[in-house]
N, C-alpha and C positions, 0 to 999 in steps of 0.2 A: 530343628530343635529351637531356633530362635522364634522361629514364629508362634510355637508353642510355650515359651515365655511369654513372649510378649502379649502374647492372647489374653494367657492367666493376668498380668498383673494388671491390661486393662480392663480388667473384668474386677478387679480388687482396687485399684486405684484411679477412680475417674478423671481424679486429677491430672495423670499421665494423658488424658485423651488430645488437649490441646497444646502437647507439650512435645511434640516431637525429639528434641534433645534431648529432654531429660528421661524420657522411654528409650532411648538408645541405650544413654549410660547405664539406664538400670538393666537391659537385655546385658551389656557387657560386662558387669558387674557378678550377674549369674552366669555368665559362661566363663569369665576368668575365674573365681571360686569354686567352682563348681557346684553352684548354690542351686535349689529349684527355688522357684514362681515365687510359691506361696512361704517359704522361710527370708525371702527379701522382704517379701510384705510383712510379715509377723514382725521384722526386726525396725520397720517402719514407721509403724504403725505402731509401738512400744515409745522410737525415737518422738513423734508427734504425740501422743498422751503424755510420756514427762515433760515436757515443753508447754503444756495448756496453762495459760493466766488464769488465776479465779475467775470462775462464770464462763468460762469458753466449753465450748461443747466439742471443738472440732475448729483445727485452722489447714491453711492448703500447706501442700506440699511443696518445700521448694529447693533448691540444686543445693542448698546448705546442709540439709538434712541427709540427701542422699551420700555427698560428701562424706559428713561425718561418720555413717556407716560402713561406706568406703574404707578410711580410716582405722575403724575399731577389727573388720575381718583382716586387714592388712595387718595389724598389731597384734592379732590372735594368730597370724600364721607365722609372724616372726617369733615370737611366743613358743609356740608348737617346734619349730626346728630349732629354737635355741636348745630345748628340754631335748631331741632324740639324737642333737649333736654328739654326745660321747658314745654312743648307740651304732654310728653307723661303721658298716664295713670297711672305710677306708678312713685311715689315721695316715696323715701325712703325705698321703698318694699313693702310701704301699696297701696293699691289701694286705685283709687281717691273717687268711690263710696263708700268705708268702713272709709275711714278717714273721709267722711261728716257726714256719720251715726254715728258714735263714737260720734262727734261732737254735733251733735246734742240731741243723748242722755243724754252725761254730762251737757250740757246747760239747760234740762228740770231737770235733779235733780239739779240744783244752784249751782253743781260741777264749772264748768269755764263758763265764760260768751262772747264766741270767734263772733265776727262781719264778716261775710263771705264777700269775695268784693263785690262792686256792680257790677250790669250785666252791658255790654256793653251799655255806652249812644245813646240814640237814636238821630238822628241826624236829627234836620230839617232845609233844605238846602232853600236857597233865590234863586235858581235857579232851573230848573228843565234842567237837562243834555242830550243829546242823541250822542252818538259815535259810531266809528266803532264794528261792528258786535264780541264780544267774542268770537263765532266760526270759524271767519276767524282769528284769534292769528296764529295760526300752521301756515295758509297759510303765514304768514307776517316774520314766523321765517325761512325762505328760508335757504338753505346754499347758498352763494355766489361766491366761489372758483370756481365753475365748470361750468362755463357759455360757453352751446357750439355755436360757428357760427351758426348753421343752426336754431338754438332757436332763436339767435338777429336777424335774416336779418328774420326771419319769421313774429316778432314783427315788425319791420320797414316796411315790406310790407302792414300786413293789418292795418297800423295807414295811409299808402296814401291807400287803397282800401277803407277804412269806410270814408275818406273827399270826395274819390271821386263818391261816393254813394250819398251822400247828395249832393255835388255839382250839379248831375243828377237831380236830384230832384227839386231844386230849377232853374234847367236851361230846365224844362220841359222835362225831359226825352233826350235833347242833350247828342250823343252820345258824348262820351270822346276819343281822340287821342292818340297815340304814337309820342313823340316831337321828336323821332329819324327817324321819318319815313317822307319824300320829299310830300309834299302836296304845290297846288299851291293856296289853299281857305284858309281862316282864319278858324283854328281849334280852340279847348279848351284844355287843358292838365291840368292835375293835377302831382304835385309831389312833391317831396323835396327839398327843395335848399339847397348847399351844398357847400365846395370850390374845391379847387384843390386836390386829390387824392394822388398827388406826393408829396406834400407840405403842409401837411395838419396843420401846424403850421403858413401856410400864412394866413393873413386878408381878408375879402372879397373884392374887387375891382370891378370898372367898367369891366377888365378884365377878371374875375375869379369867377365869379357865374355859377354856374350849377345848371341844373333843374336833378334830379333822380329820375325815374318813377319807380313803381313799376314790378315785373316780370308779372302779370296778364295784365295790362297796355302798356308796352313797355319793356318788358323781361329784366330790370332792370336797363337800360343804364342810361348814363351820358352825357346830350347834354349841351354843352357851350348855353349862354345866351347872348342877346345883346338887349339894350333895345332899342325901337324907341328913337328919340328926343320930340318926341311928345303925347309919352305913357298915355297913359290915367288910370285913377286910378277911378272905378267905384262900383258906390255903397258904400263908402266909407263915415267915419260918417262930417257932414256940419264943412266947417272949416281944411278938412285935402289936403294938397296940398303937400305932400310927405309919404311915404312908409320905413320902415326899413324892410331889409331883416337879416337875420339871420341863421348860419348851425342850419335844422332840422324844419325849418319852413316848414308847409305844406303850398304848394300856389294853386291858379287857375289861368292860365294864355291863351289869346288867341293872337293869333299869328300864324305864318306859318314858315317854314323849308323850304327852298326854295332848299335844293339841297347842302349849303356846308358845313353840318355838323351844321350850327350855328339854332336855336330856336331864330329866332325876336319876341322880342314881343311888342304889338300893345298896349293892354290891360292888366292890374291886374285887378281881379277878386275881390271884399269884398267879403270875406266868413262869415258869422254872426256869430254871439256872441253869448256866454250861455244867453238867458234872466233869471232874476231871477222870482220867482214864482208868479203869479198873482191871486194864488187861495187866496179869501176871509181867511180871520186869525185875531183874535185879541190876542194882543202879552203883557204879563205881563210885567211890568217894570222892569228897573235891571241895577245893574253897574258894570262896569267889566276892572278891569288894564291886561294891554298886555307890558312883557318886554321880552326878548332877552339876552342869551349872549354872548361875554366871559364878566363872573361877576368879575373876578378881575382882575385889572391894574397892569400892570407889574412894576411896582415902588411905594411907598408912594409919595405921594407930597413932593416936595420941598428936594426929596432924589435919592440920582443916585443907591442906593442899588437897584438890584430886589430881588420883595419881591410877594407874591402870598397875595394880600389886597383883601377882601371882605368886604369891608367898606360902599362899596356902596350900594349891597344887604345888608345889615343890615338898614341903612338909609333907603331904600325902604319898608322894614318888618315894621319900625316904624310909615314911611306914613300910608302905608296900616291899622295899626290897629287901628289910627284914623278916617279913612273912612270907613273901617269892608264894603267892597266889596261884590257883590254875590260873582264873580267869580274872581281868577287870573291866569290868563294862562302866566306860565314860560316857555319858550324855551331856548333849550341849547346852545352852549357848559356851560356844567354848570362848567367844569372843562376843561377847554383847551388843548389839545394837542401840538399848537402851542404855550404857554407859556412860556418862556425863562426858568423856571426852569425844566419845563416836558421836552423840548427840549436837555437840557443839562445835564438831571439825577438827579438835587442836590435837589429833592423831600426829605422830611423828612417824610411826611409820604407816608401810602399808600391811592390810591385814594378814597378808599372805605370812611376813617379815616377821609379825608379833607371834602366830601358828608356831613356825620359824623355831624363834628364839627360846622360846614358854610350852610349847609341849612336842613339836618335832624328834626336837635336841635331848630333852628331857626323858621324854619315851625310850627312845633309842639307848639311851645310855642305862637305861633302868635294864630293859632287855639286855642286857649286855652280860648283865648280873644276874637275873632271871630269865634263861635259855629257852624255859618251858612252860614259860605265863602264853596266854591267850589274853591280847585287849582287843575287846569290842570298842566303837563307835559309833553313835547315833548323833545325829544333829538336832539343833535345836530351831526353829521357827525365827528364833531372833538374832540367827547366827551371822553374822560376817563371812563365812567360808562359806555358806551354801549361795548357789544360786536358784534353787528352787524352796523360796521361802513360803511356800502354802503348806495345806494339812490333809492329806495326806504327805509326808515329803521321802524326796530321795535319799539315798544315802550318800556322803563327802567322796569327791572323787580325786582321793588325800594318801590312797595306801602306796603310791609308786612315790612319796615323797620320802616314803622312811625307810632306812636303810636295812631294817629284822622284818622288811614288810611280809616274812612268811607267819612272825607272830600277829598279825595286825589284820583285822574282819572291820568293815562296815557294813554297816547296816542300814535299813529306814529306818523314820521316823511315823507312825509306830510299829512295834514289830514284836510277830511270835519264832520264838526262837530255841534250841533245845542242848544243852549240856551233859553229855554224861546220859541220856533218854530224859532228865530233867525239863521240864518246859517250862518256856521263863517268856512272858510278857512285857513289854515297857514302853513307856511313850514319856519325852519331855516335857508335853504341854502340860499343865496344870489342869487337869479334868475336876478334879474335886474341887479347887476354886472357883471353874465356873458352873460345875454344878450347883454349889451352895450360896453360890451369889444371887441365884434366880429360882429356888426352890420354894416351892408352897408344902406346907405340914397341912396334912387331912384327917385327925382322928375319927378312932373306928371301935368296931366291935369283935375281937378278935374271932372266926370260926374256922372249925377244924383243920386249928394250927398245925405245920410240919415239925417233925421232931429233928434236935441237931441231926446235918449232913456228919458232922464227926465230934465225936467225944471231946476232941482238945478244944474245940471252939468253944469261946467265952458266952455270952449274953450278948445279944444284939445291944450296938450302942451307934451313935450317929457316923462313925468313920466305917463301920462294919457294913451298915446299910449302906450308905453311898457306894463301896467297892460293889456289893451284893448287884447296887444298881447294873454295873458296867457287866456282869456278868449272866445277867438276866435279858439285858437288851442286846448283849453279842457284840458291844464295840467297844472301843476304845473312845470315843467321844459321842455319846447320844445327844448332845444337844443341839439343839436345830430352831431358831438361830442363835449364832454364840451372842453371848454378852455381848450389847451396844460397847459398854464401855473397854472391854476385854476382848472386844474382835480382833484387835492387830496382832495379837497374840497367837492368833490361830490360824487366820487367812483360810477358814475352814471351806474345804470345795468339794462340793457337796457330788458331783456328778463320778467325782473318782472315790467315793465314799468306799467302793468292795475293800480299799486299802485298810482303811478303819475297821474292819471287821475281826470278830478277835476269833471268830471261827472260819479262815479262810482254809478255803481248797478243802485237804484231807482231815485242818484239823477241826475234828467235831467238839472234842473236850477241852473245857478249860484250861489255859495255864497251871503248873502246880505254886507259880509264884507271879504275882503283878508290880512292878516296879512303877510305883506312882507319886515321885519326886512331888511336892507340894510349898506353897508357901505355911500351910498349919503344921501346927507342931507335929512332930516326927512320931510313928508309933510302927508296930508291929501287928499286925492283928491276922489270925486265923479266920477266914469266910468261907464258910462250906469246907472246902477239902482243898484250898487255895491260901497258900500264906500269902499277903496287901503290906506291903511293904512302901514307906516313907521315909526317908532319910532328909529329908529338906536340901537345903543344897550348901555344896562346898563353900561358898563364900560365906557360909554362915557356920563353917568347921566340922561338917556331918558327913557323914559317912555309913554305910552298911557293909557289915560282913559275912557271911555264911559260911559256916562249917560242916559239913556234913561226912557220915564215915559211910562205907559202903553198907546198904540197905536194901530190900524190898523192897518192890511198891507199894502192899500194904502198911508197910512202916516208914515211908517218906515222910510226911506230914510230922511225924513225931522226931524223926532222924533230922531235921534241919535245924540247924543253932543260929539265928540273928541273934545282931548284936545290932544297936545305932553305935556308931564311935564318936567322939569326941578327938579332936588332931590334936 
């Protein structure tokens, strides 16, 4: 076993080659933990990247660093048995079965008269929950560090092969083109759009659109774009007489290549929408708040101190327990990273402590009074309690800290999920932000427009389309790559992207509801057969509520009552 350590990790760290000693400690380091090879390295190798000075590319490895990860599994295992100490079989040196029997014995002679706790209350919920798969957790808990090239552009390739599959399909078996290659007929192409390569922190422009085909398709190339003056925008839903394009949008487009390098195009393609389910359901009634955060304001009112306030989630908890909700779904940041005082260090406590004090305590005691609420959990990107701050993310590993933890679900980040047979979508990151941050408008000529998906839907308007986006492309965030200036927001990783996908596994159809928290004003809007839902976020006093009485499936759509709230 050691030698097969030690093999691994001088195969991963060369530095150990002339270093006899300190290859030792680290073999003993993995056999006292019981660590393999390659999670000493990962943790290592993590240690030396936060340690790089500006401009360093890589320094060696030295007995300080091994040290110090020594240190952090040694504080995680004390960690670990401090938490399972109330837990174990033996309290005091008697065992747990012989201190009952004691017990019980002296109770039957009138010696002591000891009331044992009650068993765990049984919990009956006003909702009936369905979420992601338990056995896919491991798959969710990725490491993210090591994401190689030929993993992302593989993922990038077949997201334009499976559009361009159904595109086929729905254009009769029409064959698909290569937009790099000199044709003098009007083809079809599918691909990515995309900007300038050199500049990839410039905006879209009439100048600076590219189509990126996949390598199966057109061996991966990048043809400039130019639209007719006359472009026609087909199939497209009644009422739309412009186009946003966007990096990482998959498109279909026909057109021809005439020879100088450039992709005209004549036509944009509508590629259709998730529909949501049509199969016969009748659906129990239920009500449900949906908030967002960051949950505290960086000042109290009416004071220039910053101060870390959660006054507002408190006010919210108080709502809530006069309404006694089925469900509440809270998304994060529940503790900000971008917080002026996280930002700047002058934290007093630790994050754990402020969780703790501001929603542990808070939850629990709400539930206390509300027997039969359901709260969900999702994490935010910029959270303090997660440690898996990328996009796809996990869900908090936070439910053994609450005491009603039979009311209490986490979730991903982002995640399809199902109420009552209700299907409900939601993701923290601000998608609509950065879709419109980096959006180009293409007008067109409207041809044989779709007629509304449902009667209750308004007129297409700019919030209507951008949802319509996410539900055309099948994800939770189609842009590829995020905003320069809005990456850290996202940590977007592109190789575990199936996560993002708003049609995973069995589900084919759309959400009947998308929870898409934003910094633009708040609205409601009906998309196809999908209520798009905004509430902005708690620190800014918003809130969503739904009401709904028991319905059909045919009459869902109509049967749901948002409200935005005001605290």
């Amino acid at each position: 076993m050691a030698d097969e350590i030690q093999k691994v990790l001088l195969q991963r760290l060369p530095d150990l080659q002339d270093n006899g000693e300190l290859l030792k400690e680290c073999v003993s380091i993995c056999e006292l933990y019981n660590l393999e090879a390659d999670d000493l390295y990962y943790k290592l190798e993590v240690k030396l990247f936060n340690s790089l000075q500006r401009g360093e590319t890589r320094r060696p490895l030295t007995r300080e660093d091994v040290e110090a990860v020594k240190s952090e599994l040694m504080a995680s295992l004390n960690s670990k048995r401090a938490r399972e100490l109330p837990r174990r079989n033996d309290i005091g040196g008697i065992k747990r079965n012989e201190m009952l029997l004691s017990m019980m014995r002296r109770s039957a002679h009138g010696v002591s008269k000891h009331t044992l706790s009650q068993p765990a209350r049984s919990v009956l919920l006003n909702a009936e929950f369905k979420g992601p798969s338990e056995s896919d957790r491991e798959e969710r808990r990725y490491k993210y560090m090591y994401e190689k090239i030929s993993d992302r552009s593989e993922v990038l390739d077949e997201r334009i092969d499976e559009f361009g599959e159904m595109i086929r399909g729905l254009l009769d078996e029409t064959e698909l083109s290569d937009p790099s290659s000199t044709s003098e007929e009007d083809v079809v192409v599918v691909g990515r759009i995309c900007g300038d390569a050199e500049n990839p922190s410039l905006k879209l422009t009439d100048g600076s659109v590219f189509l990126e085909s996949s390598r199966m398709m057109g061996a991966g190339a990048r043809v400039p774009l130019h639209f007719s003056p006359t472009v026609k925008l087909r199939g497209m839903n009644l009422g739309v007489s412009s186009i946003t394009l966007f990096p990482g949008e998959i498109v279909a487009l026909k057109g021809r290549n005439g020879g100088g390098g450039t992709f005209v195009v004549d036509e944009i393609l509508g590629i259709p929408a998730l529909n949501v389910s049509s199969e016969p359901a009748h659906h129990k009634g239920f009500t449900m708040a949906m908030t967002c955060g960051p949950y505290s304001k960086d000042r109290k009112p009416d004071s220039k101190e910053i101060f870390l306030d959660f006054s507002d989630f408190k006010a919210f908890l108080n709502k809530m327990s006069s309404l006694k909700p089925s469900v509440i779904l809270l998304l994060g940041p529940f503790i900000d990273a971008l917080h002026p005082l996280v930002k700047s260090g002058d934290l007093e406590q630790f994050p754990d402590d402020i969780f703790e004090e501001h929603f542990r305590k808070p939850i629990d005691k709400f539930l206390e009074t509300s027997k039969s609420t359901l709260v969900l959990i999702q994490p935010g990107i910029r959270d303090l309690l997660s440690d898996h701050p990328v996009f796809p993310q996990r869900e908090l590993d936070i439910v053994s800290k609450f005491e009603n933890r039979r009311n209490i679900r986490t979730i991903p980040n982002p995640c399809r999920f199902s109420i009552n047979g209700v299907t409900f979508g939601s993701t923290s990151v601000d998608v609509l932000l950065h879709m419109r941050n980096n959006e180009f408008t293409q007008r067109g000529v409207a041809t044989e427009p779709l007629p509304l998906v449902h009667p209750e839907a308004g007129a297409p308007d700019l919030w209507t389309n951008m949802c319509k986006h996410l539900l055309v492309q099948r994800s939770f965030y189609p842009i590829f790559p995020a905003p320069v200036e809005l990456s850290s927001d996202v940590n977007l990783d592109i190789s575990h992207s199936a996560g993002l996908r708003m049609d995973p596994g069995s589900e084919e159809y759309a959400p009947d509801v998308l929870f898409l928290p934003s910094k633009f004003k708040q609205f409601k809007k009906i998309v196809d057969s999908t209520w798009a839902i905004n509430s902005s976020f708690l620190s800014k006093g918003k809130y969503a509520l739904l009401t709904m009485q028991d319905t059909s499936r045919e009459n869902l759509v109509k049967a749901m009552n948002w409200e935005i709230v005001d605290l």
